[in-house]
N, C-alpha and C positions, 0 to 999 in steps of 0.2 A: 448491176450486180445485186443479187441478193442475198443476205444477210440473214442470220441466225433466225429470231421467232418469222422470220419472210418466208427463211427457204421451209422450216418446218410445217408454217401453213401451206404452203405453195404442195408439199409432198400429200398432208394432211386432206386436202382438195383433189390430186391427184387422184391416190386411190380412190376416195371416196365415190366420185365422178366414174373412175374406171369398174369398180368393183359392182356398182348399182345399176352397169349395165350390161350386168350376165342375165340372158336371157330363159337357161333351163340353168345353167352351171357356171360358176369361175374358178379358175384354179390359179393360186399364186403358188411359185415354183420358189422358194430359198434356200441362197449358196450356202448361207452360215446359219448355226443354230439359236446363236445370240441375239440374232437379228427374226430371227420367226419366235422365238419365246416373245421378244418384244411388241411385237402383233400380234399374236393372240390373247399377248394380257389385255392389248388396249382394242379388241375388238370381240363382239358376243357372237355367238351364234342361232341363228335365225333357227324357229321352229317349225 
């Protein structure tokens, strides 16, 4: 089972992994607003 600072890296990794391998584009789709504010404080945008 994984546990608090586990499951955050474990999500942390996730994306990361997932998002770096958009080839021309990636698009993340989010249900709630709280939860995309929260990503894109903690992520920059490439130039």
């Amino acid at each position: 089972m994984v546990k608090g600072r586990d499951f955050l890296q474990l999500v942390k990794n996730t994306c990361r992994v997932l998002l770096g391998r958009g080839m021309n584009a990636c698009y993340v789709y989010f249900m709630d607003k709280e939860t995309e504010r929260y990503f894109r404080s903690r992520t920059r945008k490439a130039n």
